[in-house]
C-alpha positions in Angstrom: -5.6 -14.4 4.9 -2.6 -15.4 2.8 -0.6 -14.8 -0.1 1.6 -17.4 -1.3 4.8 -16.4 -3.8 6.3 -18.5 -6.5 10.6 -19.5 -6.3 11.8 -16.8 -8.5 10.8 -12.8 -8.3 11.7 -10.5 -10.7 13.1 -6.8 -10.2 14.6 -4.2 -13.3 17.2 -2.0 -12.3 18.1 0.8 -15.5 17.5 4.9 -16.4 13.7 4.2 -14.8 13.4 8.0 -13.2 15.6 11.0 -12.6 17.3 9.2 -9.6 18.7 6.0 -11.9 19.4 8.3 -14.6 22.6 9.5 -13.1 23.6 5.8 -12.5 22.4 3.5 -15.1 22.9 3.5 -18.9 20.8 0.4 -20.2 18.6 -1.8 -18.4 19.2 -5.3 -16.5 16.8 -7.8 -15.7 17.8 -9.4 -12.3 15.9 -13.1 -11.4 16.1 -13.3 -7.7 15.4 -16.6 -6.2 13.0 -16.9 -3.4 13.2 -20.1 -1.2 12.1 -21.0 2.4 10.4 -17.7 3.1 13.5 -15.9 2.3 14.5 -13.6 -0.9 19.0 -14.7 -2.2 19.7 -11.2 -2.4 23.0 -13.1 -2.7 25.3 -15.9 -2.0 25.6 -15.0 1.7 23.0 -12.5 2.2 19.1 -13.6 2.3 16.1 -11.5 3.8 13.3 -12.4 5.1 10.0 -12.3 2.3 7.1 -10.0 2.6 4.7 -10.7 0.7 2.7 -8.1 -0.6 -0.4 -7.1 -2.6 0.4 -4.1 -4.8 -3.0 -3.8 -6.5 -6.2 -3.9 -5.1 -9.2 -2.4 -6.2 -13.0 -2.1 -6.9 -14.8 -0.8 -10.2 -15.7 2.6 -10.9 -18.6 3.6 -13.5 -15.5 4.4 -15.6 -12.9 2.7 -17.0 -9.6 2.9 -15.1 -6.1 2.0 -15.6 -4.5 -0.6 -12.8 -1.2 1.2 -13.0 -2.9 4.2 -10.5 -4.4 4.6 -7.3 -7.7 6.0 -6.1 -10.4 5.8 -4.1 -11.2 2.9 -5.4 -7.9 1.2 -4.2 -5.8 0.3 -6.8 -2.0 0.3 -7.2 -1.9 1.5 -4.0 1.8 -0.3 -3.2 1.6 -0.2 0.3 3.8 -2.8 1.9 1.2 -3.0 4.8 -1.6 -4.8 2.3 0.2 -8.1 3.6 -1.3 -11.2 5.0 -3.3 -10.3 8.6 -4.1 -7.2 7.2 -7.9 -5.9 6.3 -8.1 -3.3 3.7 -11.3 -0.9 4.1 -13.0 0.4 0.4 -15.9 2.0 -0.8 -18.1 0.3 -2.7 -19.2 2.1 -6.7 -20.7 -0.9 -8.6 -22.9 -3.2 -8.4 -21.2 -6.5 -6.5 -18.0 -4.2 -5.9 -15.9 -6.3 -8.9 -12.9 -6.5 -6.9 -9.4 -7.3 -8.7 -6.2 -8.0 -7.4 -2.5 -8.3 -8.7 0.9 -6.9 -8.5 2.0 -9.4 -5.9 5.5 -8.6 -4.6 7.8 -10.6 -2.7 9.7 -7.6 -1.0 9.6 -4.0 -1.3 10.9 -1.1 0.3 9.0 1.8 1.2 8.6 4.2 -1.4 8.8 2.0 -4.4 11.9 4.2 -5.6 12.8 2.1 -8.1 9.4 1.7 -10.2 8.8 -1.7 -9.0 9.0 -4.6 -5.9 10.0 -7.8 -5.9 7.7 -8.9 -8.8 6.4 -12.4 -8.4 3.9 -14.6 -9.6 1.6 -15.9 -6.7 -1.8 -17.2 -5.3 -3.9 -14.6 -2.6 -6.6 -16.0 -0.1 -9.1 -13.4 1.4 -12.1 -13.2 3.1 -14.1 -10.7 1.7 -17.2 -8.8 3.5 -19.6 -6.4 2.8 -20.3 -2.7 5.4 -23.6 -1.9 4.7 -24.1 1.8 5.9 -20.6 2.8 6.0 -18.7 5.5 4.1 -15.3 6.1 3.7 -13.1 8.8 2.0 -10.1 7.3 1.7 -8.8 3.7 1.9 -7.9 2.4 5.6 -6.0 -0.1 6.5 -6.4 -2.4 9.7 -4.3 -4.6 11.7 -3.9 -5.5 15.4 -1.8 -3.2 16.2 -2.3 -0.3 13.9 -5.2 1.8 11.5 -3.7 3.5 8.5 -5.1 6.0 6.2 -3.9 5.7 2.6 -3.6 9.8 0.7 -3.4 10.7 -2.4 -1.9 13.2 -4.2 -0.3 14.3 -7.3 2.7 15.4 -4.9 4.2 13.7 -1.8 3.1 16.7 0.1 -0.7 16.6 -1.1 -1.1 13.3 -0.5 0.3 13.6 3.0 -1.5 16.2 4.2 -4.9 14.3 2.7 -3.5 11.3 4.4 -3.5 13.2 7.6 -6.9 15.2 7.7 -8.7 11.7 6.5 -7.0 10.3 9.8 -8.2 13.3 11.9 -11.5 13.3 10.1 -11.6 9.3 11.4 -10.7 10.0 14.8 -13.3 12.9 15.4 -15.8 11.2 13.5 -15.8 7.8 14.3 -14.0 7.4 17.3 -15.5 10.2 18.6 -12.9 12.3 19.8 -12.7 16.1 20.8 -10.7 18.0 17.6 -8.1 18.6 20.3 -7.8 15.1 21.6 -7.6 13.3 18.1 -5.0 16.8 17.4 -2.5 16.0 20.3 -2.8 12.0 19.2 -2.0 12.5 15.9 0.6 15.0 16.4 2.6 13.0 19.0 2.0 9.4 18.1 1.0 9.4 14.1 3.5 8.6 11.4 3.6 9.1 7.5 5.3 6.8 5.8 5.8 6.9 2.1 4.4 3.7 -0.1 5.0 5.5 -3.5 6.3 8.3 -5.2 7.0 6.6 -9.1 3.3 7.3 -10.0 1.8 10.2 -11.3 -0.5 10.0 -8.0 1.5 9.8 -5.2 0.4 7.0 -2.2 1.0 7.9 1.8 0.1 6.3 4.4 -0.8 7.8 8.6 0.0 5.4 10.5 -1.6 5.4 14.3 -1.4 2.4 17.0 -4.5 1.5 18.2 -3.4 1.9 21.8 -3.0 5.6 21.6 -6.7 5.8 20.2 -8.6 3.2 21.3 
């Protein structure tokens, strides 16, 4: 419903991953202000915020580390999970135990540098429970759009599950012909990358609800 950010975000530029490597020797720290709904990416150039939630989750009967994604959710860094949004997840415990963290002020698609905007901040939701309902893979909802959330332990895996879960969705519950919910997809679907820094990789088919609904 809302997600509030604090003044001052934090980002880490350095030899994170084999694309920084061939630019950066040591490691900076950069405090980037954040004021009026805009990030100071520098004395004359400011961008609007977007704040985001970077993980979300429910429990599993195991334990699990926050810094990966699953089923379950969880640092799924998908700059769509943003206020008006409504994230979809199956349910594996008892009362769901849902967590949250890794607010961001801004972040690109792709995460390519190991991290957002990282901000402190305070998150509002409304939270409901689908009795009856199964999902494979996490979905995201707003007005205008449904996205499917792969994974994979390679970009390519994790698009191609992100694109059968969304044909899977449109045959099954929309209850279109294979060939239909084929043409749709192929024509009017988009991947878009939310990141590749993990060991398990997050993409995410996007689909307007005008072409499907």
């Amino acid at each position: 419903m809302d997600i509030e950010v604090g003044d001052v975000g934090i980002f880490v530029t350095g030899p994170v991953n084999a694309l920084f490597e061939n630019y950066f020797e040591k490691f900076t720290i950069n405090r980037i202000k954040v004021q009026n709904g805009v990030v100071k990416l520098s004395n004359n150039v400011d961008v609007p915020t977007r704040p985001m939630i970077g993980v979300i989750g429910v429990a599993t009967e195991g334990a699990l580390s926050t810094g990966l994604p699953g089923i379950h959710g969880g640092n799924l860094d998908c700059n769509d999970i943003c206020k008006g949004s409504t994230l979809y997840l199956p349910v594996f415990t008892e009362g769901g135990l849902l967590a949250i963290g890794d607010l961001h002020a801004l972040m690109g698609d792709g995460e390519i540098g190991e991290c957002g905007l990282e901000i402190e901040g305070m998150v509002t939701i409304r939270v409901t429970v689908l009795i009856g309902r199964r999902i494979a893979a996490p979905i995201l909802e707003t007005e205008d759009f449904i996205e499917i959330i792969g994974l994979g332990s390679t970009l390519e895996e994790a698009s191609q599950n992100a694109s059968r879960h969304m044909l899977d969705y449109m045959i099954q519950e929309l209850n279109m012909s294979e060939n239909d919910a084929a043409v749709r997809l192929c024509l009017c679907g988009n991947l878009k990358i939310c990141q590749h820094v993990n060991s398990v990789k997050t993409v995410a088919m996007r689909i307007d609800k005008g072409v499907i609904m």
